[in-house]
C-alpha positions as CSV (number, residue, x, y, z in Angstrom):
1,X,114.5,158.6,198.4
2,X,112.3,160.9,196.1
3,X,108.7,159.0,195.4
4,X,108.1,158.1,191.7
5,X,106.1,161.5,190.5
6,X,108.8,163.6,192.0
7,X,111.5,162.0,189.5
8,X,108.9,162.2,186.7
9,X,108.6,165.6,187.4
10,X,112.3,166.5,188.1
11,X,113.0,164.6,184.6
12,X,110.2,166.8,183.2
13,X,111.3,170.0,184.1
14,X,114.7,168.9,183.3
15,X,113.4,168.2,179.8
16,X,111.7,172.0,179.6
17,X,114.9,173.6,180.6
18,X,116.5,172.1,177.4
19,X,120.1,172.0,178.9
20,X,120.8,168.2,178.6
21,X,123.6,167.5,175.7
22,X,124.0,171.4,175.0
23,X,127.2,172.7,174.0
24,X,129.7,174.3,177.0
25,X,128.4,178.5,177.5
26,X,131.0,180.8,178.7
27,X,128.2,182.4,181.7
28,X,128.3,178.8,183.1
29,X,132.1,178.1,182.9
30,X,132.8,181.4,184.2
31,X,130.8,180.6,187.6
32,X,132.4,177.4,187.6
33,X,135.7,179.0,187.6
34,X,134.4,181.7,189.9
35,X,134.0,178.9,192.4
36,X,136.7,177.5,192.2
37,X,138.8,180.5,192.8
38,X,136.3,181.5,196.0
39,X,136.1,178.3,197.6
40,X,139.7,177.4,196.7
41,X,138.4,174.0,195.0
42,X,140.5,172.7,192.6
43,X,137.5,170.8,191.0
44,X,133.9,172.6,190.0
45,X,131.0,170.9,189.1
46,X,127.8,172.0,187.3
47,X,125.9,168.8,187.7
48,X,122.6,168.0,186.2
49,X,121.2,164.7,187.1
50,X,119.2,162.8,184.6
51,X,117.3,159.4,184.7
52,X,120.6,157.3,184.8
53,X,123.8,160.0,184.9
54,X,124.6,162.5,185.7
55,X,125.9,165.2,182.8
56,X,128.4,167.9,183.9
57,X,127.1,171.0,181.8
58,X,130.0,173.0,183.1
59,X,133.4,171.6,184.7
60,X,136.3,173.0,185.9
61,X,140.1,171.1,186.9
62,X,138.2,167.6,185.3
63,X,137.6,166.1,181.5
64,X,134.7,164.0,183.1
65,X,131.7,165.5,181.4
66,X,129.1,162.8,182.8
67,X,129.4,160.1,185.4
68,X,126.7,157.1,186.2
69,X,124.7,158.2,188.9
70,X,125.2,155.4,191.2
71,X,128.8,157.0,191.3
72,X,127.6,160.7,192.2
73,X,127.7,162.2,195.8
74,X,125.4,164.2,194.1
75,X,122.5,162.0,194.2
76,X,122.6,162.0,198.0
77,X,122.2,166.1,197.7
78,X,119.4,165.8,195.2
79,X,117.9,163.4,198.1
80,X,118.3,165.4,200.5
81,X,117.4,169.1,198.6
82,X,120.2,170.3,201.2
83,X,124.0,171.3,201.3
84,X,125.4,168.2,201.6
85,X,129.6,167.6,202.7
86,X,131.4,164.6,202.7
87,X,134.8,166.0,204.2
88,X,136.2,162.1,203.0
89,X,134.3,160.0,200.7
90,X,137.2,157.5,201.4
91,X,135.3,157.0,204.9
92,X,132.0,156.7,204.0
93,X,130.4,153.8,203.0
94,X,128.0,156.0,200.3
95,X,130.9,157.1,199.0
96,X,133.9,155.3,198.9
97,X,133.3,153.4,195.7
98,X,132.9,156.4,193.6
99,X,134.8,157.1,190.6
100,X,135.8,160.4,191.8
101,X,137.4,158.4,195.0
102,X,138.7,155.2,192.8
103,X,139.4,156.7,189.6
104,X,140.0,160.5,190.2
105,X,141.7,160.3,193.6
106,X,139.7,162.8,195.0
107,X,138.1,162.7,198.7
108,X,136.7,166.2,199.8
109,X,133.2,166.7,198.3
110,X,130.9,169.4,198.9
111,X,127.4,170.5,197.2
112,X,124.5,172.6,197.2
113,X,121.1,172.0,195.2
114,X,119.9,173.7,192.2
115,X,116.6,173.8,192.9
116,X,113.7,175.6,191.0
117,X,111.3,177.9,192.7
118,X,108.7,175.1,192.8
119,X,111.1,173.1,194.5
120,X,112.6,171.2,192.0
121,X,115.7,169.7,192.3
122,X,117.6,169.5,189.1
123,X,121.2,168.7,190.3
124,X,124.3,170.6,192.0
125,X,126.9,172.9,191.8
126,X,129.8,170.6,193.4
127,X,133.1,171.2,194.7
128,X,135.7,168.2,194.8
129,X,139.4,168.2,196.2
130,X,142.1,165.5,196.5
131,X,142.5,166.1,200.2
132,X,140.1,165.6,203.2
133,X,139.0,169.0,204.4
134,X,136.4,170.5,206.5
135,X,134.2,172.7,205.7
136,X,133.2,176.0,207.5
137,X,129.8,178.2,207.5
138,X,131.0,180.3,205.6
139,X,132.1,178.2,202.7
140,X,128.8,176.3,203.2
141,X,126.3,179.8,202.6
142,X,128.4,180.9,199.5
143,X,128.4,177.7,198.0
144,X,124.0,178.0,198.5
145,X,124.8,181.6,197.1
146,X,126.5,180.3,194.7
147,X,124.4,177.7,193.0
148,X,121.4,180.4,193.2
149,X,123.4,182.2,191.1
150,X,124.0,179.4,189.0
151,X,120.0,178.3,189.4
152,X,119.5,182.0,188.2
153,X,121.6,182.3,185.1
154,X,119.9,178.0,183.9
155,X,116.6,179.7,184.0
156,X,117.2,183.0,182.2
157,X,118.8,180.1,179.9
158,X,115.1,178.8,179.6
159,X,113.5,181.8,179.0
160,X,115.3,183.2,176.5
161,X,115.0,180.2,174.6
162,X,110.9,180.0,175.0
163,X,111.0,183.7,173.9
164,X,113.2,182.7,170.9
165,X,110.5,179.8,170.4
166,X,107.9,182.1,170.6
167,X,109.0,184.8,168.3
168,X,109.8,181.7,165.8
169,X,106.1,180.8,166.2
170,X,105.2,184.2,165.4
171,X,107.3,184.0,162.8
172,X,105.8,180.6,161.3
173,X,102.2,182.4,162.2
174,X,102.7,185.2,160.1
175,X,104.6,183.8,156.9
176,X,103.0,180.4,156.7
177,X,100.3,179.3,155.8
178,X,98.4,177.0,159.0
179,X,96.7,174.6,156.9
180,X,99.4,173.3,154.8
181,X,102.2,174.3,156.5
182,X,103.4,176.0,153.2
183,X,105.4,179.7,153.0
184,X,101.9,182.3,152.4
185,X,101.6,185.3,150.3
186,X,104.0,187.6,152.6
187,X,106.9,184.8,152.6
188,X,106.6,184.3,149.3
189,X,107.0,188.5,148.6
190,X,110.1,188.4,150.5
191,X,111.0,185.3,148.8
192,X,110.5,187.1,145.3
193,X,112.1,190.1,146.3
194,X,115.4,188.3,147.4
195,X,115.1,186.3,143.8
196,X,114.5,189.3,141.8
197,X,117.8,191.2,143.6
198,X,119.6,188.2,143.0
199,X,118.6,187.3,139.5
200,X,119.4,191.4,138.7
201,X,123.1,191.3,140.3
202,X,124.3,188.5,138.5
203,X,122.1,188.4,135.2
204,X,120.3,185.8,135.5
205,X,116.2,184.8,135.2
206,X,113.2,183.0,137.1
207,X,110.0,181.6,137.0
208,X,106.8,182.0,138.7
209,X,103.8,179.5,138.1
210,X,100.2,180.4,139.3
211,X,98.6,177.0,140.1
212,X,94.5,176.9,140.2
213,X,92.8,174.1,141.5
214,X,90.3,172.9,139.0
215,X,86.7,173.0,140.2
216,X,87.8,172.9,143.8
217,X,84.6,174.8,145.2
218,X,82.6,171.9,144.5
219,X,84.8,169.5,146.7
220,X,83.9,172.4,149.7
221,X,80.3,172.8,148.2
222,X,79.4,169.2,147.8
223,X,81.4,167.4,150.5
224,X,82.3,170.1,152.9
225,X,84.8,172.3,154.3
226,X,87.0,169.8,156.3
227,X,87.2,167.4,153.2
228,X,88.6,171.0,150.9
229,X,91.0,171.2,153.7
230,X,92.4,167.8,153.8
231,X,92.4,167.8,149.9
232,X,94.6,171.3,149.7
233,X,96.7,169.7,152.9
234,X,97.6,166.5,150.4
235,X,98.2,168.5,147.1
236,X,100.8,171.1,149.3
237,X,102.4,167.7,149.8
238,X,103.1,166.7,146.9
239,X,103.5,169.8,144.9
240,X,106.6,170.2,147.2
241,X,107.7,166.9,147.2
242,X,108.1,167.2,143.2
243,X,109.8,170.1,143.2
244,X,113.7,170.8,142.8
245,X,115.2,171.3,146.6
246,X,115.9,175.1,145.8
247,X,111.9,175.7,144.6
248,X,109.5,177.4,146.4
249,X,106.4,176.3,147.0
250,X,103.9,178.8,148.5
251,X,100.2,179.0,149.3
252,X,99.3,182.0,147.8
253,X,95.4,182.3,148.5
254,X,92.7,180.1,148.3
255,X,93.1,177.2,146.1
256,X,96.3,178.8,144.4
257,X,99.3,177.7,144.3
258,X,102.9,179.5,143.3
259,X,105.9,178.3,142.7
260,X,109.2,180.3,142.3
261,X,111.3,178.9,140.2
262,X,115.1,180.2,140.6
263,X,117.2,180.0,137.3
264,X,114.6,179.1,135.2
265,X,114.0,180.8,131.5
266,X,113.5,178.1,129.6
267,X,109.3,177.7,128.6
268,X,110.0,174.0,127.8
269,X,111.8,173.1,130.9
270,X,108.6,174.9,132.6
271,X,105.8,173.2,130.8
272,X,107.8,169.5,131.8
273,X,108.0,170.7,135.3
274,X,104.1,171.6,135.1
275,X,103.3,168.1,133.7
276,X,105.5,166.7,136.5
277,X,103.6,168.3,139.0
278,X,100.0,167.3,137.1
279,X,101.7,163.6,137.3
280,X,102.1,163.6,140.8
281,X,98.5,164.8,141.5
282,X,97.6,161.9,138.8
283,X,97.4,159.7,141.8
284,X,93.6,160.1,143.3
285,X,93.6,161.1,147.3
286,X,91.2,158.9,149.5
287,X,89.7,161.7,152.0
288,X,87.0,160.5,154.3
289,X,86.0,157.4,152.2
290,X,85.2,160.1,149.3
291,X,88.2,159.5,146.1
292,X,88.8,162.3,144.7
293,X,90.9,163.5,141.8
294,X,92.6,166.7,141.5
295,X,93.7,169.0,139.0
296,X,95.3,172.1,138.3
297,X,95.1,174.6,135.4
298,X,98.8,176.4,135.4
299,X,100.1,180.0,134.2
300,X,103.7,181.0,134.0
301,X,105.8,184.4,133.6
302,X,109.3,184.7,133.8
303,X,111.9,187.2,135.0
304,X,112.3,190.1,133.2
305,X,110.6,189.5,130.1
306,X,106.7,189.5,131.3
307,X,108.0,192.0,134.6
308,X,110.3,193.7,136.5
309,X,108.5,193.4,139.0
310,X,107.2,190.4,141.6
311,X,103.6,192.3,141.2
312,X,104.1,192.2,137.6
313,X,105.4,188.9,137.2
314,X,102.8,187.6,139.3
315,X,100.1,189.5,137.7
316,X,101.4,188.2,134.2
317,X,101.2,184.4,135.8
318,X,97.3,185.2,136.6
319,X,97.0,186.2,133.1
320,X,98.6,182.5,131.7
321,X,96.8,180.7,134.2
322,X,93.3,181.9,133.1
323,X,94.0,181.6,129.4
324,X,94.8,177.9,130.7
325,X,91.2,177.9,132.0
326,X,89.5,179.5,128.5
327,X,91.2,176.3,127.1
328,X,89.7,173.2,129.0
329,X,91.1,173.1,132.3
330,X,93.8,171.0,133.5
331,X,96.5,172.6,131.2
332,X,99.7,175.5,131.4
333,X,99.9,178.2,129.5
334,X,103.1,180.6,129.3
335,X,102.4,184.2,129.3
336,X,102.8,186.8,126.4
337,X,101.7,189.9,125.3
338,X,98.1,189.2,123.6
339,X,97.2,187.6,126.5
340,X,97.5,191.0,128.0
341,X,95.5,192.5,125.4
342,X,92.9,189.8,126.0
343,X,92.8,190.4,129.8
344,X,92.3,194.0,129.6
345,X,89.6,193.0,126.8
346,X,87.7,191.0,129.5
347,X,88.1,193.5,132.6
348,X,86.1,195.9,130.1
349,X,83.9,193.7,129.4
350,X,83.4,192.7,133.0
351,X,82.6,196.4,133.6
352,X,80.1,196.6,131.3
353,X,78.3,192.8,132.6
354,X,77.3,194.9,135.6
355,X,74.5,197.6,133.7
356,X,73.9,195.1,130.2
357,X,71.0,194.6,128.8
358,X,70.2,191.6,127.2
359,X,67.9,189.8,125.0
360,X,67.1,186.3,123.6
361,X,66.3,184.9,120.5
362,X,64.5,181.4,119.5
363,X,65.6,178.6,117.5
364,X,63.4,175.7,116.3
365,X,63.5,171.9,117.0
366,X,62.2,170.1,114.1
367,X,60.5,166.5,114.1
368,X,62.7,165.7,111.3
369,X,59.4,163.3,110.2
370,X,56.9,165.7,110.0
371,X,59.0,168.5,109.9
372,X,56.9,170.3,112.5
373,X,57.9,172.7,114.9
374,X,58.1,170.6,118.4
375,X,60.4,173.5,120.4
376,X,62.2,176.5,120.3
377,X,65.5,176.8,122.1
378,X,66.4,180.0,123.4
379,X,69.6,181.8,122.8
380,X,71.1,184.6,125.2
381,X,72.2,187.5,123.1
382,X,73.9,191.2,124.0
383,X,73.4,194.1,121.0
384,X,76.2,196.5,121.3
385,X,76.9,200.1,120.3
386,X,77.1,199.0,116.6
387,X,74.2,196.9,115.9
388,X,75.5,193.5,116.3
389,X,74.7,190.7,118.5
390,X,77.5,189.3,120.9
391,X,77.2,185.4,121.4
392,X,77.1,183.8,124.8
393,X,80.5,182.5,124.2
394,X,82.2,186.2,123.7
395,X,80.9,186.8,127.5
396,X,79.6,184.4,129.7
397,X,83.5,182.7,130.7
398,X,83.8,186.3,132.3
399,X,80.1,186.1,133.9
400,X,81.0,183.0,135.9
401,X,83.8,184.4,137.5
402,X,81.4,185.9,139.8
403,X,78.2,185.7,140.7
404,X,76.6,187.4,137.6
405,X,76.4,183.9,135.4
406,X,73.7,183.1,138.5
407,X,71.6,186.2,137.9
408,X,71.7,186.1,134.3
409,X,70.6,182.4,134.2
410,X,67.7,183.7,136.5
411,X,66.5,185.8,134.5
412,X,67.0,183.9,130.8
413,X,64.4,181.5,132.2
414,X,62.4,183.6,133.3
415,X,62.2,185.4,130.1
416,X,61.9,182.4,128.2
417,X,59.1,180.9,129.8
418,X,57.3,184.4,129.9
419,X,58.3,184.2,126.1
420,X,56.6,180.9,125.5
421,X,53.5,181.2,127.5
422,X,52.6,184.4,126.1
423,X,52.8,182.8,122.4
424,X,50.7,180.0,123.9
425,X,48.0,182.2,124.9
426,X,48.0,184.0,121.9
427,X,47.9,180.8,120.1
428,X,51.3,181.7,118.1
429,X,52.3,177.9,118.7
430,X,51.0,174.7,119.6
431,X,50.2,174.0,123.3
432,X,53.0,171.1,123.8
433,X,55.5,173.3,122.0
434,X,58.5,173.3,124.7
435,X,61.1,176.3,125.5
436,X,64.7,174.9,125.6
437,X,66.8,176.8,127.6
438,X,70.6,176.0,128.2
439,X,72.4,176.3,131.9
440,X,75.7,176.3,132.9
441,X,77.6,174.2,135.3
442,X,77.5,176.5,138.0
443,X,73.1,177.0,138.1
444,X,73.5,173.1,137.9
445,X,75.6,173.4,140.8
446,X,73.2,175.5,142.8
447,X,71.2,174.0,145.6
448,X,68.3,176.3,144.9
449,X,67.9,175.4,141.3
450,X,64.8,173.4,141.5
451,X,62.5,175.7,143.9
452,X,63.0,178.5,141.9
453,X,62.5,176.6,138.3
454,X,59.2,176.1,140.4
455,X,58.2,179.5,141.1
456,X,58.9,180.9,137.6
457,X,56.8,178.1,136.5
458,X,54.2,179.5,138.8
459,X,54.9,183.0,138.2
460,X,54.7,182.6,134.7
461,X,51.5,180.3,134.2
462,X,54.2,177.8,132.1
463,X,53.4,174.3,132.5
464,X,56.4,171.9,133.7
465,X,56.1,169.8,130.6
466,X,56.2,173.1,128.4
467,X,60.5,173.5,129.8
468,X,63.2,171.6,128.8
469,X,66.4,172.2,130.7
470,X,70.0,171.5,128.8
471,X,72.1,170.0,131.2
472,X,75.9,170.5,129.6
473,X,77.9,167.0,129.2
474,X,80.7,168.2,131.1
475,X,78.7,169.0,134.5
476,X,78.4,165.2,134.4
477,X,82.5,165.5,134.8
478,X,82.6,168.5,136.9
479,X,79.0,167.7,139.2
480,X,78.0,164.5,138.3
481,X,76.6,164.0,141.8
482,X,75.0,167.2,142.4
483,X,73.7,167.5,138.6
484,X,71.8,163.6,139.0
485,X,69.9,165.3,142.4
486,X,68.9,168.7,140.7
487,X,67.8,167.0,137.9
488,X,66.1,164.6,140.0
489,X,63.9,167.1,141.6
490,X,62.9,168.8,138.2
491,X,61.9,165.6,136.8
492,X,59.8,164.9,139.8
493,X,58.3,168.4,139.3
494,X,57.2,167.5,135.6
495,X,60.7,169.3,133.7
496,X,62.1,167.6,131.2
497,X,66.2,167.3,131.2
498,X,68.1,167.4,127.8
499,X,71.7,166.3,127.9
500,X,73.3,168.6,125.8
501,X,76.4,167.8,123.8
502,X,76.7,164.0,124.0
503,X,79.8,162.5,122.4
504,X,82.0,164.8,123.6
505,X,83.7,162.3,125.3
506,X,83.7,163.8,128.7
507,X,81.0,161.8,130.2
508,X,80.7,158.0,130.7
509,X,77.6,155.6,129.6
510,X,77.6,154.8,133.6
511,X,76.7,158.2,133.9
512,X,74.4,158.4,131.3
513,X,72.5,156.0,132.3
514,X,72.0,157.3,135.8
515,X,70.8,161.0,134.4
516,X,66.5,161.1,134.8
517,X,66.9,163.0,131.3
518,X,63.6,163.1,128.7
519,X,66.2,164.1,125.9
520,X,69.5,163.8,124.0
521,X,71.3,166.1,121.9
522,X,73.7,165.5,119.9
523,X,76.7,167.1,119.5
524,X,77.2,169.3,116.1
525,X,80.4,167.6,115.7
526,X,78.6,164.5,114.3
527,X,76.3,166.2,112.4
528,X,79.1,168.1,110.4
529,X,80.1,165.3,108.6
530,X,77.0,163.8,107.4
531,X,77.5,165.8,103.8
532,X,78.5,162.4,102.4
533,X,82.1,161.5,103.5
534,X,82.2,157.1,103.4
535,X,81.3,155.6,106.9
536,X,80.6,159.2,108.4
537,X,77.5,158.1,110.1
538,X,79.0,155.5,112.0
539,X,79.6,157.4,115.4
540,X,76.2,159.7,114.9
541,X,74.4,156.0,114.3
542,X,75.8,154.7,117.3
543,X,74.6,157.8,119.4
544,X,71.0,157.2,117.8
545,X,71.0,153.6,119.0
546,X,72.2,155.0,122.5
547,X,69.7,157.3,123.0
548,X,66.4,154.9,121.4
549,X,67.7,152.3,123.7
550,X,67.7,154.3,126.7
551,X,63.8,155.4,125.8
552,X,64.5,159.0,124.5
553,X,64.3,161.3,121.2
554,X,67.7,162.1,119.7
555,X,68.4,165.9,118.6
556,X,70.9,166.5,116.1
557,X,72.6,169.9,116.8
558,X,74.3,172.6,113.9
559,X,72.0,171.1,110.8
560,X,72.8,173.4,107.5
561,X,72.1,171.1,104.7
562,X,69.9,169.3,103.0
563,X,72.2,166.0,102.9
564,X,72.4,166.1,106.8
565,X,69.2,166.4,107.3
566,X,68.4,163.5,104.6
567,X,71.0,161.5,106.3
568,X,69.7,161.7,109.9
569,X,66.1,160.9,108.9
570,X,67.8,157.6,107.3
571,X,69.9,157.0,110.6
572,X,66.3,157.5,112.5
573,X,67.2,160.8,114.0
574,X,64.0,162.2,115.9
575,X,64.8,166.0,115.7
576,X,67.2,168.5,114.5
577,X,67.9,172.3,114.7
578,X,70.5,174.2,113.2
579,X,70.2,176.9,110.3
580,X,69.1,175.0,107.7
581,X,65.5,175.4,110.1
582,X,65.9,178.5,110.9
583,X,68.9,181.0,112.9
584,X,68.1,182.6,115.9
585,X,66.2,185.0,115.8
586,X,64.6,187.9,118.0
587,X,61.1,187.1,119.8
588,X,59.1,189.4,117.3
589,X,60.7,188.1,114.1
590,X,60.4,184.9,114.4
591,X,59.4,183.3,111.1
592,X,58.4,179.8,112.5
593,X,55.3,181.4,114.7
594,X,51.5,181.0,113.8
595,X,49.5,184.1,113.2
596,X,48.0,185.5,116.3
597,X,44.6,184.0,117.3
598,X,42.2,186.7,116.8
599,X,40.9,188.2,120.0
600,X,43.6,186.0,121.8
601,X,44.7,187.8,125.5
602,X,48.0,188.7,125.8
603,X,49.8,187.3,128.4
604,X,52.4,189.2,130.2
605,X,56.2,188.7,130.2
606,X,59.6,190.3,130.9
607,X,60.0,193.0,128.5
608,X,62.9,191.9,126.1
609,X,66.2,194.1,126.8
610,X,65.3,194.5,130.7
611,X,67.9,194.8,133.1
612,X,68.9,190.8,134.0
613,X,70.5,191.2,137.2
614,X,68.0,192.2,139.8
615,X,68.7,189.9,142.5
């Protein structure tokens, strides 16, 4: 009797070769028949013997196609790992209640192991007949020849199919995507290519949606790589879960997403599918303890109008899907021809980011009591070719594509607090006038901030309480963690924190609350209405109250009339800006400034107009 690990490892190897319950091959009925003709045996067995039959992948002269093995001769041969004869299983005792000998009348039984080179025996090649015979040398070696033959052609079998398995690995490697499991960029080409050929035969048109994860560099940023991974893992599953079965979902790079969408031409049926898709992200994902939410801003093209082409059409898509970004995130946009315009607009502008020169002009805060000048904030400005001024706005969405929105923030504070202390010293303004100087979400987003607020500080002689830094309402969305531990540190180091914008809505009081910030600004879209329209200091009040009870001074942003600014001093506003103080206005033409102190040293700073992005 074989011990217990050498039927586990029979049964395993049995299980690699991948024969049990395969459909009949011609090779193997053709040596079944080839036996029977050389050995003159009405009945030919290819036997494989599993943990409780035995399974006949080949027969010849018999319908049986599997017998118990208690009832196989065979057994005794796989015993054994020998030729085994029973000239007349009527006779022996092993035998004779076989259902080959009971059932099948047969009593001449003769087989030879098919054994592996390592010795394995995974069953026989058998020869049966009705009548008692013996058997002779000779029949006894061709039957061994025989099932080596047999052996032979079971484990070319094997190998072809783990070479077929491993060119379909190969296969998977190189047009899928590892992580999510999803068809990558090349699939998806071929993928495009077939749906353009077919959609140009027969007439008809496609989609392709661009999906970008919103603000999914913070998730890798803030809570690592292997949390981004899971996240993109669990959106690829349900982005093709809410899909139509003959939609293509593909994992096109990064954070992107593209669909193809076969038979599709319809903008409204594409915008419902997009909102389907946003629906089944709605749902937060629970990764590592950590909740998160995700969401996707969406671009689409279709075929042939926006391109003949797969490049085109996914070029087109790009387009959408960043027009979808210029308009708040977390929206889909359909692609037409002045979005072109406006993408080769900002790819000439990018090109010029690289060698601009910029400047900055001032602002003033005004105690709205005294009407003194408390602060200036500084505005980033870019003169072009023609005399006028471009506005941050105009430029800086295209700066934070890269890197550049870093290096120009550097150097804005930098200039601003070489700006202020030099009218300091000079005695232009009073020594606890503050600089206020407005970031973006991505320097709030940047480890580093805080040390190197610190060393411009120190480079530029500034004191801390001298800075005010305007930390945007919607990095309390976007950041909200990292935003409360840069501006943390900066508060520790003596900078104030302004939360610019409040009453957007973007933010929660929860939030607010948290935020170590010395000042609130208010957002111009409360000030507006102030001109005298019933009950329209209501929601500016209630901001007012906000900020007093939380301890800090209230700015009201975009002030341009007299009635606003009588209305916010009755409301108990602390300061305002806007143009009815004073525009923006370049360093040396600044109305609001003192005359210079006579005999006053003049403090160095960054020439206005020098180049801003030296590392």
């Amino acid at each position: 009797m074989p011990t217990p690990h050498q039927e586990q490892t029979r049964l395993e190897t049995l299980t690699r070769f991948r024969v049990l319950g395969t459909p009949p091959e011609a090779e193997l009925d053709r040596l079944a028949q080839l036996t029977a003709g050389l050995l003159r045996a009405p009945v030919v067995l290819i036997n494989l013997v599993a943990d409780g039959h035995g399974w006949f992948k080949a027969h010849h002269g018999t319908p049986r196609t599997s017998l118990q093995r208690g009832d196989l001769p065979c057994a005794h041969v796989i015993e054994r790992g020998a030729l085994t004869v029973f000239p007349d299983m009527t006779l022996d005792e092993r035998t004779a209640r076989s259902a080959f000998v009971t059932e099948d009348h047969l009593r001449f039984y003769a087989g030879a192991p098919l054994c592996t080179p390592e010795g394995v025996c995974l069953g026989t090649l058998a020869v049966l007949a009705p009548e008692p015979r013996a058997s002779s040398d000779r029949e006894g070696a061709l039957l061994r020849d025989l099932a080596v033959v047999v052996m032979d052609a079971l484990r070319s079998r094997c190998v072809i199919l783990e070479l077929e398995d491993a060119r379909a690995h190969i296969r998977t490697l190189a047009f899928h995507d590892p992580l999510t499991g999803l068809p990558n960029r090349a699939l998806l080409t071929e993928h495009l290519a077939r749906a353009h050929a077919h959609a140009e035969r027969h007439g008809e048109a496609f989609a392709v949606m661009l999906l970008d994860l919103d603000r999914f560099k913070l998730v890798n940023d803030t809570l690592g790589h292997g949390v981004g991974d899971q996240l993109l893992r669990g959106v690829a599953g349900r982005l093709r879960h809410a899909v139509r079965a003959e939609d293509i979902v593909a994992r096109f790079a990064g954070d992107e997403f593209v669909l193809l969408l076969p038979d599709l031409h319809d903008a409204a049926h594409a915008e419902r599918l997009a909102q389907t898709l946003m629906d089944a992200l709605a749902t937060p994902f629970t990764l590592d303890e950590h909740v998160l939410h995700a969401h996707f801003s969406a671009g689409i093209s279709f075929y042939p109008e926006d391109g003949a082409t797969a490049e085109a059409l996914l070029r087109a898509a790009d387009i959408a899907m960043y027009e979808a970004k210029l308009a708040g995130r977390g929206r889909c946009r359909t692609y037409n021809e002045d979005m072109r315009r406006q993408a080769h607009a900002r790819q000439q502008l990018k090109a010029r980011l690289g060698h601009a020169h910029f400047h900055l002009h001032y602002q003033p805060l005004v105690h709205l009591g005294t009407t003194q000048v408390v602060g200036v904030e500084a505005f980033l400005r870019w003169p072009q070719a023609d005399g006028s001024w471009l506005a941050p706005q105009a430029f800086l969405p295209v700066a934070e594509e890269n890197d550049v929105i870093n290096r120009i923030g550097r150097w804005v504070l930098r200039e601003a607090c070489a700006q202020l202390q030099a009218w300091r010293a000079t005695g232009r303004v009073e020594p606890d006038v503050y600089v206020s100087v407005n970031l973006s979400e991505r320097q709030w987003q940047h480890p580093d901030l805080p040390a190197q607020v610190q060393a411009l500080l120190h480079d530029t002689g500034l004191p801390p309480h001298c800075l005010v830094l305007e930390l945007p309402e919607g990095a309390l969305v976007s950041a909200a963690d990292a935003a409360l531990r840069t501006a943390q540190q900066l508060v520790r180091a003596g900078v104030r924190v302004a939360l610019d914008g409040f009453g957007s809505g973007l933010s929660n009081l929860t939030q607010v609350q948290a935020l170590p910030f010395g000042q609130l600004k208010m957002d111009r879209a409360f000030v507006a209405p102030l001109d005298g329209a019933p009950h329209a200091g209501t929601l500016a009040e209630a901001i007012i109250a906000l900020g007093h009870g939380l301890h800090v001074p209230v700015v009201a942003k975009g002030v341009e009339t007299k009635a606003q600014v009588q209305a916010l001093r009755a409301l108990g506003c602390d300061l305002g800006q806007g143009f009815w103080f004073g525009a923006p206005q370049p360093a040396q033409a600044c109305t609001f400034l003192r005359p210079r102190v006579s005999g006053a040293a003049h403090a160095p700073h960054a020439a206005p107009g020098g180049p801003p992005l030296e590392s």
